[in-house]
C-alpha positions as CSV (number, residue, x, y, z in Angstrom):
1,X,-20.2,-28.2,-5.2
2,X,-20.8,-28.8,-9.0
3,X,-19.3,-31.4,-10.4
4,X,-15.7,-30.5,-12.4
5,X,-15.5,-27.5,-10.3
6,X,-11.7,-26.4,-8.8
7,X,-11.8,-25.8,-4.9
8,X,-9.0,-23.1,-3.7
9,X,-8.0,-22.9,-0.3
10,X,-6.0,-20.8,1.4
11,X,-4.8,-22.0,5.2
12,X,-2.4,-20.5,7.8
13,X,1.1,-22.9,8.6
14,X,0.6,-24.6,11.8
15,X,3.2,-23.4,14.3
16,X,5.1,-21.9,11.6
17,X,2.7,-19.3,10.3
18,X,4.0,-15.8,11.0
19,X,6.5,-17.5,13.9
20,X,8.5,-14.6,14.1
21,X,5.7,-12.4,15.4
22,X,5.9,-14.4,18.4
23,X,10.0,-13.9,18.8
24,X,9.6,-10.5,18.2
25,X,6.6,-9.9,21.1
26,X,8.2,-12.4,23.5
27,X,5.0,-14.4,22.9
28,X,4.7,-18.1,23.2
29,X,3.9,-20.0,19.7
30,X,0.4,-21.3,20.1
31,X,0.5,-25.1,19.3
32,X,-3.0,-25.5,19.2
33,X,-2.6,-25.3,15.7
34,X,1.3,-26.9,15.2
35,X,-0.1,-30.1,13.1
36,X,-2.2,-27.8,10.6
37,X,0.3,-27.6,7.3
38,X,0.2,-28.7,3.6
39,X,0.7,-32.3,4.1
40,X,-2.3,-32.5,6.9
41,X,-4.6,-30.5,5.1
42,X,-4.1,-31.9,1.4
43,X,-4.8,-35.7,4.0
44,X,-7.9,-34.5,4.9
45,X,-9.3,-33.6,1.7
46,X,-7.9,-37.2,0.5
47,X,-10.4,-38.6,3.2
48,X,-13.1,-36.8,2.0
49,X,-12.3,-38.1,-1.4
50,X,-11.7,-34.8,-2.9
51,X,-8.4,-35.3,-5.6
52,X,-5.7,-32.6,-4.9
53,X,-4.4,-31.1,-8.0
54,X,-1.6,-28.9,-6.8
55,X,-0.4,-28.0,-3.2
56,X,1.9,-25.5,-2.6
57,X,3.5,-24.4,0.8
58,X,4.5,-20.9,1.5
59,X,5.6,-18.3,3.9
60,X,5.4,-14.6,2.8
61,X,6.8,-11.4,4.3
62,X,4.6,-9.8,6.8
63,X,5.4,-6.5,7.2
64,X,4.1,-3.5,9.4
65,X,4.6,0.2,9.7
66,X,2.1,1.3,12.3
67,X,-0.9,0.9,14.2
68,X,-2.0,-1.7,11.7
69,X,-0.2,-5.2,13.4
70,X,-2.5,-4.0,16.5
71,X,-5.4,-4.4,14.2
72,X,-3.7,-7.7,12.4
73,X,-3.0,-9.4,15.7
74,X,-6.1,-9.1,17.3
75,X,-8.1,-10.0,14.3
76,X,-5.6,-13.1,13.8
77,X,-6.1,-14.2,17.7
78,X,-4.5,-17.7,17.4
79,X,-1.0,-16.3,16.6
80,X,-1.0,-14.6,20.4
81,X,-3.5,-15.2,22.2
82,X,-4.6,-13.0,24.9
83,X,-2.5,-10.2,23.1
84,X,-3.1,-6.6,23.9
85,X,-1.3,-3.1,22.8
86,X,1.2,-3.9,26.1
87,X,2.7,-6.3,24.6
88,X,4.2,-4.4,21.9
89,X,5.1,-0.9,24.0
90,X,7.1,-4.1,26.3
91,X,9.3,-4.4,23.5
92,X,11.0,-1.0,24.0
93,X,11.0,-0.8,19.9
94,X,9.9,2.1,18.1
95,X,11.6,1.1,15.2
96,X,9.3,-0.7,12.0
97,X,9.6,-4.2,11.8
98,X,8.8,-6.7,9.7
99,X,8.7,-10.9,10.2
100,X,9.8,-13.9,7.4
């Protein structure tokens, strides 16, 4: 990296990250990845004597409509892991639905 230049990073929240998804499907949270959040990750960086700037921590709306959280949630394997279209016909939803 040169020197003066800006890093961005953009990481998922630990346990936290899209939580609701798991509620929703009846899915166990995978802690595998619990500890990850701002305050580890900015730690880390501090170790590797990188200075950080700004940290912010945030948790956006994700929303779906159709076939499309199929698609999200087995491209995203950590937040259910071992997930398949099942799960979500076990739901007995038909209804959209959207997770904070």
């Amino acid at each position: 990296m040169r020197d003066g230049a800006i890093p961005r990073s953009r990481s998922g929240g630990g346990g936290r990250n899209d939580k609701r998804i798991n509620e929703f499907l009846q899915a166990p949270v995978n802690e595998a990845f619990a500890h990850w959040n701002l305050d580890f990750a900015a730690e880390e960086l501090r170790q590797t004597n990188f200075q950080v700037v700004d940290a912010r921590e945030e948790y956006p709306v994700t929303r779906f409509y159709d076939v499309g959280a199929v698609y999200y949630l087995r491209m995203m394997e950590w937040q259910v892991p071992g997930f398949t279209a099942s799960i979500r016909s076990e739901t007995n939803s038909s209804r959209p639905f959207w997770f904070r």
